[in-house]
C-alpha positions in Angstrom: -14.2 21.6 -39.7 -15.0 21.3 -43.4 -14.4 18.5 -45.7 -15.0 17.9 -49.4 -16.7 14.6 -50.9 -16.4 13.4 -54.3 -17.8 10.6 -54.5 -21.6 10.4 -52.2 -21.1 6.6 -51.6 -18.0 7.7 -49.4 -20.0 10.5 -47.3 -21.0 8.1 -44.6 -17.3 7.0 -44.3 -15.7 10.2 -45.2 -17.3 12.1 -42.5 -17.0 9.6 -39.5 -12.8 9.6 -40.2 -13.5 13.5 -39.8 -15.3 13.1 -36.5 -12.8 10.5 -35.1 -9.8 12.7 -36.1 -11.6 15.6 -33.8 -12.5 12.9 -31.3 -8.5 12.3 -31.0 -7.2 15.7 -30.8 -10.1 15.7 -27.9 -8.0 13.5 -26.4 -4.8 14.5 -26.5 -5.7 18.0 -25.4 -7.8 16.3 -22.5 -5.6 13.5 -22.2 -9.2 11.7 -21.5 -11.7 9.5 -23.3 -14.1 12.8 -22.9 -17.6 11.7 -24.1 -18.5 13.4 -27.0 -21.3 14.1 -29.9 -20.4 15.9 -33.5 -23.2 17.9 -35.7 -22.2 17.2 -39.2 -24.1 19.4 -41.5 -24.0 19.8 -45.7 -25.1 19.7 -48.9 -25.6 17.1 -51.4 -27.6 16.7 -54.8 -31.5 16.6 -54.1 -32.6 13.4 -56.0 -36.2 13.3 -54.0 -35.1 10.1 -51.9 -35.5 11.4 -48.2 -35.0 9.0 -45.4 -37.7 8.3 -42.7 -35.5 10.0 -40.2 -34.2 13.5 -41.1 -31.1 13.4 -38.4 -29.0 10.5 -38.9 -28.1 9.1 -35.1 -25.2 6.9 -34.5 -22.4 5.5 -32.0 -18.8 6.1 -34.4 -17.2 3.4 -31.8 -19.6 0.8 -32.9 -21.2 1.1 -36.6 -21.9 3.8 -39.6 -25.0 5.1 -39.9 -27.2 3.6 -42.6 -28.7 6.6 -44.1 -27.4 10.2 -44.0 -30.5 12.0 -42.6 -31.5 15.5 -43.6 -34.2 16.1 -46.2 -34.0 17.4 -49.6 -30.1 19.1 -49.8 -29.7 19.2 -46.6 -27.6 16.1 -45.1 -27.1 15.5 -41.2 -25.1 13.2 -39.1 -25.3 13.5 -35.6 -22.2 11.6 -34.7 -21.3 10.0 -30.8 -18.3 8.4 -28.8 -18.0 7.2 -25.1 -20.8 6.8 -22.4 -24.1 9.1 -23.8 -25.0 10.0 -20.0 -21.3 11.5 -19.8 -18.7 11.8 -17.3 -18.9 12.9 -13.3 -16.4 16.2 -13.2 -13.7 15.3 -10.8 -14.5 15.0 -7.2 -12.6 18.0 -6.4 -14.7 20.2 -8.8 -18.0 18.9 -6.9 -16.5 20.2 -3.9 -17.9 23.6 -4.4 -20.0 26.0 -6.8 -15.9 27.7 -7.1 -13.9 24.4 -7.9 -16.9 23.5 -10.9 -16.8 26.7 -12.2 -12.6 26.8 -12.4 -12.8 23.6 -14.1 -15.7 24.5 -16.1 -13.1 27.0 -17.6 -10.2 25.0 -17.8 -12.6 22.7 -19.9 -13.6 25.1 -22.0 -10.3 26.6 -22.4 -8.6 23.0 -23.4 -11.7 22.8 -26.2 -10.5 25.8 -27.6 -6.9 24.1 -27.9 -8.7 21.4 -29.7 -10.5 24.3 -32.6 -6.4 25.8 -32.2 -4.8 22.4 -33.4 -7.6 21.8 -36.1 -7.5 24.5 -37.9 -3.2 24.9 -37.7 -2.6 21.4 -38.6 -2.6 20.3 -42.0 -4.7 16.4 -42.1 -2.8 13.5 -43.4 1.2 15.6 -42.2 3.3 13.4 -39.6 2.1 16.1 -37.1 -1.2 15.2 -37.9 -1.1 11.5 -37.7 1.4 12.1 -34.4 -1.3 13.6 -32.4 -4.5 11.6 -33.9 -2.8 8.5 -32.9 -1.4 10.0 -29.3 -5.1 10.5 -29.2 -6.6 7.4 -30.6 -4.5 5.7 -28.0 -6.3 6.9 -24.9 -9.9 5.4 -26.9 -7.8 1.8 -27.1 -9.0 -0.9 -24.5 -5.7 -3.1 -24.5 -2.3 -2.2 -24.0 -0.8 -3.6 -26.8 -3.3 -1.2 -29.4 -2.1 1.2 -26.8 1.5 0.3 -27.3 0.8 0.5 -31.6 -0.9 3.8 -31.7 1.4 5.2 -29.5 4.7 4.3 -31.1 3.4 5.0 -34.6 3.1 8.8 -33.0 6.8 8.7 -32.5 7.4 7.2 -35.7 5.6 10.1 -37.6 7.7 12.8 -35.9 10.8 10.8 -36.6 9.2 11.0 -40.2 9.0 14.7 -39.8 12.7 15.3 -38.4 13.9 12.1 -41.4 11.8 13.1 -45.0 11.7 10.1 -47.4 13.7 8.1 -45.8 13.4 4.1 -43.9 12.9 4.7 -40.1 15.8 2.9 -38.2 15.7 3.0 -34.8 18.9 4.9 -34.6 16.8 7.9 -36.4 13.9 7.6 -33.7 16.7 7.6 -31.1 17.8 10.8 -32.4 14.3 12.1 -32.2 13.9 11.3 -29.1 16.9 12.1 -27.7 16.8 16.2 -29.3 13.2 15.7 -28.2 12.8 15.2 -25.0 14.4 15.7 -21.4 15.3 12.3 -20.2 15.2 9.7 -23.5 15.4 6.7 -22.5 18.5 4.6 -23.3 19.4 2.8 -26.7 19.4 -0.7 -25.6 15.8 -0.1 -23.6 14.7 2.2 -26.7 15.1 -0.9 -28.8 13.3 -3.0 -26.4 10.3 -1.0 -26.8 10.1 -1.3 -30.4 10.4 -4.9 -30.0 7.3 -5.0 -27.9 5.8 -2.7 -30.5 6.8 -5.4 -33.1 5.3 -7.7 -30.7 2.1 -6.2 -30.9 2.0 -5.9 -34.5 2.9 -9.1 -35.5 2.1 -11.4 -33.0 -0.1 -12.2 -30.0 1.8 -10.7 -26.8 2.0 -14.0 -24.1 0.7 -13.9 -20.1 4.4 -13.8 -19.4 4.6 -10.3 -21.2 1.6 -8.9 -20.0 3.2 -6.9 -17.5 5.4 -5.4 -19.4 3.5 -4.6 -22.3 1.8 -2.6 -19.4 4.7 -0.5 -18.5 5.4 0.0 -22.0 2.4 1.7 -23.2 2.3 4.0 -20.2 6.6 5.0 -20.4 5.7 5.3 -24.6 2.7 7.4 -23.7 5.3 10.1 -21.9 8.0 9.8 -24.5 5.5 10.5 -27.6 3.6 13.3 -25.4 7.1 15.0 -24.8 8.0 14.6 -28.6 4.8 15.7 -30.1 4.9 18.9 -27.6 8.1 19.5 -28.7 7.3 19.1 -32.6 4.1 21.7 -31.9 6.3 24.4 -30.6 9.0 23.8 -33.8 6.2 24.2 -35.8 4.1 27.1 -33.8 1.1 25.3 -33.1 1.1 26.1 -29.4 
């Protein structure tokens, strides 16, 4: 991935938004909080200030790093999300030196999906925010952030399919609907978005809690279905 800074008080921003939008696409190819750590090397304007450290370490989940590292030109972020000591492979891979090595593949093969998606789609597109936020939404602790991030990926590909026009939930019902093999019906379509409402605006009560649970799971499917569908429209997979 490449980006371009203007302005060098943004960098430390700039370039964690990169490494979150790769940490999401992570995700949604995995459809797992996979651990990861991202290298971010470039160049910037030698003014003989070098910081004590020349490899700027930090957790994106938590805080931005306070310098940028590197020495002279040279600038370097080493950037991390999720458990440092990683994740066991499931048990069924430990089984045998066969099983790791199949999903050792598999692994490596679903990374490569990750580079695929990167490089085809365009940042900042309804396609683009559609999957970071799929993503994003396996990285959210409560289900109603889950609920947000993953409605606002069916809003963008209702955004796709409606240009420069108000989303009504008629429009995401048509979306949904050409989109995906079993859409749910109107009247429980609309409840959803309520609950999405719900978590926007307000503060979901104990009485809901269980059904802001089912929500963010039955809005996971629908948006995976949409999104997969809006990928092969556009040949991304």
């Amino acid at each position: 991935m490449k980006t371009f800074v203007r302005n060098y008080d943004d960098v430390r921003f700039q370039l964690l938004a990169v490494a979150e939008r790769m940490r999401n696409y992570a995700a949604y190819v995995l459809q797992a909080r996979l651990p990861m750590s991202f290298d971010m090397v470039g160049k910037r304007r030698d003014n003989g200030q070098w910081p004590l450290f020349p490899v700027a370490v930090f957790d994106g989940a938590s805080h931005l790093p306070i310098t940028d590292g590197g020495v002279r030109d040279i600038m370097i972020f080493t950037t991390r999300f999720g458990p440092h000591s990683g994740v066991r492979p499931p048990d069924e891979a430990l089984k045998s030196l066969e099983n790791l090595t199949k999903w050792t593949i598999e692994l490596d093969d679903k990374l490569l999906q990750v580079q695929h998606l990167l490089e085809r789609i365009e940042s900042g597109t309804p396609l683009d925010v559609a999957v970071s936020s799929l993503g994003e939404s396996m990285w959210a602790e409560e289900a109603k952030d889950k609920v947000l991030d993953r409605w606002r990926a069916i809003e963008s590909i209702t955004r796709n399919d409606f240009p420069n026009q108000r989303i009504k939930t008629s429009m995401l019902y048509d979306t949904i609907r050409r989109r995906t093999k079993k859409p749910p019906r109107l009247e429980r379509l609309k409840h959803l978005r309520l609950l999405r409402n719900l978590s926007s605006h307000e503060r979901p009560q104990e009485t809901q809690a269980q059904d802001m649970h089912i929500a963010a799971d039955e809005i996971y499917v629908i948006a995976n279905e949409v999104i997969e569908s809006a990928l092969n429209e556009a040949h991304c997979i």
